[in-house]
C-alpha positions as CSV (number, residue, x, y, z in Angstrom):
1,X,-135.5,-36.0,5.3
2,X,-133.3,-33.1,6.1
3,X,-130.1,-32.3,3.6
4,X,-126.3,-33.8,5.7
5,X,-125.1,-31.5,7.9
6,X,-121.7,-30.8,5.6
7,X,-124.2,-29.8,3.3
8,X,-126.4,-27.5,5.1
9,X,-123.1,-25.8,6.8
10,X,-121.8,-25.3,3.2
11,X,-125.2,-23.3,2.3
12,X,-124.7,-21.4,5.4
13,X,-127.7,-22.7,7.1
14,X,-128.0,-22.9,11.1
15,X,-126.4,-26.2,12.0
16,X,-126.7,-28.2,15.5
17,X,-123.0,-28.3,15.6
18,X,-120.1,-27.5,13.3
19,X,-118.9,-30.3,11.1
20,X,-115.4,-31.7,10.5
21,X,-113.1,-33.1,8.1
22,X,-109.8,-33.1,7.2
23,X,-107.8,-32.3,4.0
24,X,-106.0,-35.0,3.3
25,X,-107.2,-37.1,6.0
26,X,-107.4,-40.0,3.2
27,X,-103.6,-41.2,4.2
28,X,-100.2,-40.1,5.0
29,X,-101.0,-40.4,8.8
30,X,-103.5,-43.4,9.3
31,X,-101.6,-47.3,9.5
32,X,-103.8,-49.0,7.4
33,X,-103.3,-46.9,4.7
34,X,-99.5,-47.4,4.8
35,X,-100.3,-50.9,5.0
36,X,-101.8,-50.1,1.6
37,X,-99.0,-48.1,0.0
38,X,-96.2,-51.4,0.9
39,X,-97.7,-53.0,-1.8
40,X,-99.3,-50.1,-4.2
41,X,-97.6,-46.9,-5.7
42,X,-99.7,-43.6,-5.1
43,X,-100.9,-43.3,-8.8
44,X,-101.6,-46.8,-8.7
45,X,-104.0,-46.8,-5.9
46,X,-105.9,-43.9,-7.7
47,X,-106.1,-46.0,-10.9
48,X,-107.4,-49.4,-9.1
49,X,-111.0,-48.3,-7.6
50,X,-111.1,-50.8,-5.2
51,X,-108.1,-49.4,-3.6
52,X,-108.9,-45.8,-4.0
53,X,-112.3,-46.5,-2.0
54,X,-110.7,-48.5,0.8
55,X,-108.7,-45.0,1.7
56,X,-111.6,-42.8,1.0
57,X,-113.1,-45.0,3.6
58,X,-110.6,-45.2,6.1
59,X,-110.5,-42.0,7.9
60,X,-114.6,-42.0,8.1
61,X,-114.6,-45.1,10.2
62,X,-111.3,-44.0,12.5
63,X,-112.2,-40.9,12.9
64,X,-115.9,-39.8,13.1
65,X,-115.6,-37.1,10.7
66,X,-118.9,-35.5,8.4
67,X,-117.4,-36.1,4.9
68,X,-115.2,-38.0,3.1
69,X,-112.9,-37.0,0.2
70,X,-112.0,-38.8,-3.1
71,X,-108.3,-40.4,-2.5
72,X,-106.9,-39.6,-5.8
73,X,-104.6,-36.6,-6.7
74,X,-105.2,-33.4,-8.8
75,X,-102.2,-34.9,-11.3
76,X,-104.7,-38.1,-12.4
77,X,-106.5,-36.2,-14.8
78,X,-102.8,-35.2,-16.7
79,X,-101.4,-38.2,-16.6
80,X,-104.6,-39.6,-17.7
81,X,-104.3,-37.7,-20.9
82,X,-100.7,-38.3,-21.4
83,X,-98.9,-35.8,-19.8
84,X,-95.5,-38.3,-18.6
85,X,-95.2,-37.7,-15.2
86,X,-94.3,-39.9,-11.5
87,X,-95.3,-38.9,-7.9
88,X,-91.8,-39.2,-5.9
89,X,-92.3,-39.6,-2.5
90,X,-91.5,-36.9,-0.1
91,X,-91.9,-34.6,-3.7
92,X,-94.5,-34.7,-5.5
93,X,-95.3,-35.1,-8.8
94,X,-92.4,-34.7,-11.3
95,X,-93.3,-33.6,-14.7
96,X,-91.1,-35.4,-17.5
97,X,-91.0,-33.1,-20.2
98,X,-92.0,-29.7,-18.6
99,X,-94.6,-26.7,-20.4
100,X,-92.1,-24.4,-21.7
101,X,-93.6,-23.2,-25.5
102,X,-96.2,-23.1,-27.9
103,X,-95.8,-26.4,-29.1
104,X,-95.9,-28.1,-25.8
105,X,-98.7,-26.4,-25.2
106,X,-100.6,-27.5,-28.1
107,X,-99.7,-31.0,-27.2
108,X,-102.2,-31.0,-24.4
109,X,-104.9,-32.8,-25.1
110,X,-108.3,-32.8,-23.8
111,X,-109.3,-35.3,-20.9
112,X,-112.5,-37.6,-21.2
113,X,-112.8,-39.1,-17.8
114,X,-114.8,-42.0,-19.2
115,X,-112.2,-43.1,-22.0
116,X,-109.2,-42.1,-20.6
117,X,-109.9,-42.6,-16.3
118,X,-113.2,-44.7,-15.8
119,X,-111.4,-45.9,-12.6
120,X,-112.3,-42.0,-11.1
121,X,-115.9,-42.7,-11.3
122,X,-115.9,-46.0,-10.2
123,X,-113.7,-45.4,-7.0
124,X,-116.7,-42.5,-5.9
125,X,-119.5,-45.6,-6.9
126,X,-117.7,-47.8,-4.7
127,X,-116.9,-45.7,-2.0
128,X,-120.5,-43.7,-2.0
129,X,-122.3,-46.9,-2.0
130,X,-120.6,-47.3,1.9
131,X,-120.4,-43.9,3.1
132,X,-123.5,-42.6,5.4
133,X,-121.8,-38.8,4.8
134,X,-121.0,-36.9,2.0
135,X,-118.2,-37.5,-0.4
136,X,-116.2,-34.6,-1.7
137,X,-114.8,-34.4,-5.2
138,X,-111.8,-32.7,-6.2
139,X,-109.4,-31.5,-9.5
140,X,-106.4,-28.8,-9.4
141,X,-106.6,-25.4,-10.2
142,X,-105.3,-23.9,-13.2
143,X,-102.4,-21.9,-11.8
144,X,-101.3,-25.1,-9.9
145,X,-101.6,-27.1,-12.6
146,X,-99.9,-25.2,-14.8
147,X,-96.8,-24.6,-12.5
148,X,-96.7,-27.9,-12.3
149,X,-96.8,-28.5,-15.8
150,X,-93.8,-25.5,-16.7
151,X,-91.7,-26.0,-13.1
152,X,-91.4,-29.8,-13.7
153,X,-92.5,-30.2,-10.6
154,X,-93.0,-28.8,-7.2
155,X,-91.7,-25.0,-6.5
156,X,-91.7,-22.3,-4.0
157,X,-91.0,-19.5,-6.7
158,X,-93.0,-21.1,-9.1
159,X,-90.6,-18.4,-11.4
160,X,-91.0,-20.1,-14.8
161,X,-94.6,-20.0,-14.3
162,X,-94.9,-16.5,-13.5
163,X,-92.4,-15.8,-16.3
164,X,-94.5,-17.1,-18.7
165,X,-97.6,-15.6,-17.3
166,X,-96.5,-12.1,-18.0
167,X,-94.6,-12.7,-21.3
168,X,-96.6,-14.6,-22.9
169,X,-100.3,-13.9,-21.8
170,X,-102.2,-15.3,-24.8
171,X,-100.3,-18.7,-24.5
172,X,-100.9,-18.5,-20.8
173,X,-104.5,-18.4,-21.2
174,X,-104.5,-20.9,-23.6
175,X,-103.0,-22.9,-21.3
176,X,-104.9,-21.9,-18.6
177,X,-108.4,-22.7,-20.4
178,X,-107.2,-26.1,-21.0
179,X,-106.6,-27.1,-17.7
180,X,-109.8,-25.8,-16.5
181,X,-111.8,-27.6,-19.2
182,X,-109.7,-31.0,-17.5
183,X,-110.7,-30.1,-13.8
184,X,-114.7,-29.2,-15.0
185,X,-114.5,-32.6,-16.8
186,X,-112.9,-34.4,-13.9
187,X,-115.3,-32.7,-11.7
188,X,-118.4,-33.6,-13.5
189,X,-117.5,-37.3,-13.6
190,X,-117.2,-37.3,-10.0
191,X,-120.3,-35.6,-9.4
192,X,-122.4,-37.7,-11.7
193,X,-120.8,-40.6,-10.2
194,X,-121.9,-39.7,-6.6
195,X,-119.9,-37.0,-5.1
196,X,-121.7,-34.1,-3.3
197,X,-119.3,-31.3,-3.1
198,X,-116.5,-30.7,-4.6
199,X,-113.2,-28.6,-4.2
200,X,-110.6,-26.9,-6.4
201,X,-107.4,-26.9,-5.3
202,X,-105.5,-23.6,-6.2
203,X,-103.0,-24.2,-3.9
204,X,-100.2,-22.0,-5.1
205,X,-102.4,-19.0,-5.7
206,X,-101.0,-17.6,-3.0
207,X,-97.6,-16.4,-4.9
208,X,-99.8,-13.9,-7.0
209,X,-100.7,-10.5,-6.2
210,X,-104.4,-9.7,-6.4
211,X,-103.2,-7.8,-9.2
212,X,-101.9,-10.4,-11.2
213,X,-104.4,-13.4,-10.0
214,X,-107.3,-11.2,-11.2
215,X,-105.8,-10.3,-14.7
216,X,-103.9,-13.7,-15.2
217,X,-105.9,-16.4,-13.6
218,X,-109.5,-15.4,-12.9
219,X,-110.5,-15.8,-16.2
220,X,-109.7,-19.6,-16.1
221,X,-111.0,-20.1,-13.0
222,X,-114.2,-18.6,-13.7
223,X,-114.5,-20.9,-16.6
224,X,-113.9,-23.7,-14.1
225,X,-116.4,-23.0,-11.8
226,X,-119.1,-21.9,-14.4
227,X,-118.3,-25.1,-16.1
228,X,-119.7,-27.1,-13.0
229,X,-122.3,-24.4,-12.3
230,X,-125.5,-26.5,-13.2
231,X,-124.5,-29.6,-11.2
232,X,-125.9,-28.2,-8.0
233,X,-123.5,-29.2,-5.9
234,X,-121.6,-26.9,-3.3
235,X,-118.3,-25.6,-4.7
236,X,-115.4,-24.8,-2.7
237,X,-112.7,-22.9,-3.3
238,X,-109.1,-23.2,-1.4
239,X,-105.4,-22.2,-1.5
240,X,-102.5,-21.8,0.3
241,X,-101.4,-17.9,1.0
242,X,-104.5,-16.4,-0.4
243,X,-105.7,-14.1,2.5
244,X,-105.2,-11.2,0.3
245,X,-107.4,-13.2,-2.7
246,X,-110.0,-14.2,-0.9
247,X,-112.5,-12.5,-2.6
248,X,-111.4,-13.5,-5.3
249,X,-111.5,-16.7,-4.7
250,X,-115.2,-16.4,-4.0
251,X,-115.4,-13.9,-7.2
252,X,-114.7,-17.0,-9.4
253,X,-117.8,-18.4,-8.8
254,X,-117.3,-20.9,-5.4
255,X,-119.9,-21.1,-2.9
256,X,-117.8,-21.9,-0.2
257,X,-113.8,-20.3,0.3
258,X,-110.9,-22.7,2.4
259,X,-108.9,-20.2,4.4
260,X,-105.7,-21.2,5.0
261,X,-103.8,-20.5,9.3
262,X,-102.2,-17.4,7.7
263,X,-105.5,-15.0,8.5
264,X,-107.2,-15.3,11.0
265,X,-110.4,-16.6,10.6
266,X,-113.1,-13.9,11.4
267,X,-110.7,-11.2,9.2
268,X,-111.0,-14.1,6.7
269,X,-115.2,-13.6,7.3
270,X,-115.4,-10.1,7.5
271,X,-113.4,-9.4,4.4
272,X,-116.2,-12.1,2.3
273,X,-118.7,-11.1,4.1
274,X,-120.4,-13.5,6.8
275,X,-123.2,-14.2,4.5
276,X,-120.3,-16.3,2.5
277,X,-119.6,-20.1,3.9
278,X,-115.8,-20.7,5.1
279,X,-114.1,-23.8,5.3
280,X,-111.2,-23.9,7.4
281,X,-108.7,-23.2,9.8
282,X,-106.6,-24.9,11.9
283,X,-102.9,-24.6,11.5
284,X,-102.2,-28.1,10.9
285,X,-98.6,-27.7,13.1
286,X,-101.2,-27.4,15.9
287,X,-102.1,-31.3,15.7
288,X,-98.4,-31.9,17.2
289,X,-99.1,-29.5,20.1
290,X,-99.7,-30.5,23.9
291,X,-103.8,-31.2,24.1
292,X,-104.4,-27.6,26.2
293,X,-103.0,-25.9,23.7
294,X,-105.1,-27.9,20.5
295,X,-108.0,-27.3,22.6
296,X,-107.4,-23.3,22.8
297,X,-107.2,-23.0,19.5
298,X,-110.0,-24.9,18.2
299,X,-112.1,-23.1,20.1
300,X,-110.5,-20.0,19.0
301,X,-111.0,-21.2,15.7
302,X,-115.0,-21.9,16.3
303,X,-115.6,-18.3,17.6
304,X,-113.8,-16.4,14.9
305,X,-116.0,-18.9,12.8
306,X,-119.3,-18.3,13.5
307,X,-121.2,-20.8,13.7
308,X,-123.4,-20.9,10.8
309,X,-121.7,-21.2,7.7
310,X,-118.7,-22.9,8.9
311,X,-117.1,-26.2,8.4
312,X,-114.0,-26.7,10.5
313,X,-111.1,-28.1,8.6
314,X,-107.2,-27.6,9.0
315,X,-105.8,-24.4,7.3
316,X,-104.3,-27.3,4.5
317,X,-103.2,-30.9,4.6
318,X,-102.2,-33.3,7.5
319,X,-98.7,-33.7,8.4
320,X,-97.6,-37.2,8.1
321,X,-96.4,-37.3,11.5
322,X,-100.0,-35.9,13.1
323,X,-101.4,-39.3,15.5
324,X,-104.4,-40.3,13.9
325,X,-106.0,-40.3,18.0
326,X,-105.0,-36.3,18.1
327,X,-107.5,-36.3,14.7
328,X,-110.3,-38.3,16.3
329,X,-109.7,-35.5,20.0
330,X,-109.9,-33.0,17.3
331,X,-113.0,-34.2,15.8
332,X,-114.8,-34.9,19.2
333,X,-114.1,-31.5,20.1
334,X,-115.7,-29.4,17.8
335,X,-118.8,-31.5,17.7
336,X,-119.1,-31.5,21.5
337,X,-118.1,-27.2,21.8
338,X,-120.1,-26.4,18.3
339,X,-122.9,-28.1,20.0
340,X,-123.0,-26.7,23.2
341,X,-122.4,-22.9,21.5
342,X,-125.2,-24.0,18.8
343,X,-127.8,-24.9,22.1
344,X,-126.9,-22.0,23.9
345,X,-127.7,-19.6,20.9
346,X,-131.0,-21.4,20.2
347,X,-131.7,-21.1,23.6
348,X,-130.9,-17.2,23.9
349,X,-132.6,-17.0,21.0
350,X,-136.1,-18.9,21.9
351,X,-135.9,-17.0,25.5
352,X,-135.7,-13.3,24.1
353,X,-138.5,-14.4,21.6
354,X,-140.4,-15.3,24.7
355,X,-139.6,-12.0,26.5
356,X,-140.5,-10.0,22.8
357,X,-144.1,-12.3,22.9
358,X,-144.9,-11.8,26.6
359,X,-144.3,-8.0,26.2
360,X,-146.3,-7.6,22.9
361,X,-149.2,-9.4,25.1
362,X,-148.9,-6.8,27.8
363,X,-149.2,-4.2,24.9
364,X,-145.8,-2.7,24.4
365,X,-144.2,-1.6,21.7
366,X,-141.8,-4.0,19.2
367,X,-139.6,-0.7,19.3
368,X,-139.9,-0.3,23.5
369,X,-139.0,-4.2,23.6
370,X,-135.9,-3.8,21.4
371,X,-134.6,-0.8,23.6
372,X,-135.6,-3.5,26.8
């Protein structure tokens, strides 16, 4: 029995089509999951796994797509181990007593996902016991955790962060190692619970200069994906802004690197290398457009992508305001185009074999047939 297609697209194999899913297609757009949240907080749907399943499941059943993600958020794991700290609506999470010195540094404690969040594992056994595709695992990155953790909350500067980046390196990476020991625990749970894949969220990345990503955050996030290493499970790799990191991002140790709408797509395979899987990248402003101009782009997106080692995804999360039908279009789409360009390439492919067999027969050269 032959590997899900997510799967074999994220080891770069030849696929029959291109698959699909969505980050943060768990919510936010879809009814029934607002139906959910009238009587249940976010946190507190990511702490009851019965609740937490239900959304994972949602989207798969609406929408047709080829994995489904963990609802949860890359916060759980903090609050988990104490960190004080409320998702606002229309916010984000808001950090009661922000990172700001030693002391609240050494604070931190460590996060055992079976003592401190058993609800994590049991929302993937529930949900994974339902799904007939894979389900993807998740945790923050360490920069993104730690702007959290020093901002208070959301930024677009992220200015303290940086601050205490350069002044006070040693803390940093204290700080930095910490957080990565959370997402590889919260990673691992989810894994040995049932998840398949998994992604790391570094999805403010994108305010560092390669310069200062490599010196100031690689380190951690090569601890991260080290740490998950043995489980044998794809690892993906995503943030916002990070054309100019991308290799980075794959330097760290992920199998598979999100691109974000800011590159294109094929300059986002060329600079990797095509041998390296891409996830990605559909501006997610696109899902509001008139349906000519949706379709142009998807299929823009699937020729700068390749083909092989592709899994088509939005260049970051769904807009609230996205119709969940435009999703389903979008979904229909690229299996019915990644399928057509997938038979025509076989096809080519099995007819110049042909040609290269017949000629061989008739005594020509490999060398007179490849100049044919």
């Amino acid at each position: 029995m032959s590997a899900p297609l997510l799967l074999r697209a994220y080891r770069g194999e030849q696929v029959e089509r291109v698959p699909v899913w969505f980050m943060r297609q768990a919510g936010r757009c879809l009814p029934e999951y607002r139906a959910v949240r009238q009587h249940a907080g976010l946190l507190e749907i990511c702490r009851t796994p019965q609740l937490a399943a239900e959304v994972t499941l949602q989207p798969v059943s609406r929408l047709n797509v080829d994995a489904a993600i963990l609802f949860s958020d890359i916060t759980v794991p903090l609050a988990a181990a104490g960190v004080e700290l409320e998702i606002v609506r229309s916010v984000g999470p808001v950090i009661a007593n922000p990172v700001r010195s030693e002391a609240d540094v050494d604070r931190l404690r460590s996060f055992d996902p079976d003592q401190d969040a058993p609800y994590i594992g049991e929302a993937v056994r529930l949900a994974t016991a339902q799904l007939s595709v894979p389900l993807i695992g998740f945790a923050g990155g360490p920069f993104t955790l730690a702007s959290y953790l020093i901002e208070g909350g959301p930024s677009k500067a992220h200015s303290r962060t940086r601050a205490m980046m350069y002044s006070a390196p040693a803390l940093w990476q204290r700080l930095l190692h910490r957080l990565a020991d959370m997402s590889i625990a919260s990673l691992r749970a989810q894994v040995a619970a049932g998840a398949q894949a998994v992604q790391v969220f570094e999805s403010w990345a994108g305010a560092l200069s390669p310069e200062s990503y490599r010196s100031h955050v690689l380190p951690s996030a090569r601890r991260l994906f080290s740490g998950i290493a043995d489980l044998g499970v794809p690892r993906i790799h995503f943030g916002v802004g990070t054309g100019e990191l991308l290799t980075l991002l794959h330097l760290a140790g992920a199998d598979v690197v999100g691109v974000d709408w800011h590159v294109p797509l094929r300059k986002a395979r060329t600079r990797l290398g095509w041998q390296v899987p891409v996830q990605g990248n559909l501006d997610p402003a696109l899902c509001l457009a008139p349906p000519d101009v949706l379709a142009a782009e998807i299929d823009s997106v699937l020729q700068q992508g390749g083909g092989a080692g592709h899994v088509f995804n939005l260049g970051h999360g769904v807009l609230p305001e996205t119709d969940p039908q435009t999703l389903k279009s979008i979904v229909s789409l690229v299996h019915e185009r990644s399928a057509q360009t997938a038979a025509g390439a076989g096809s080519a492919a099995h007819s110049q074999q042909g040609l290269r067999d017949g000629a061989l027969k008739r005594g020509r050269s490999l060398q007179e047939v490849k100049r044919a």
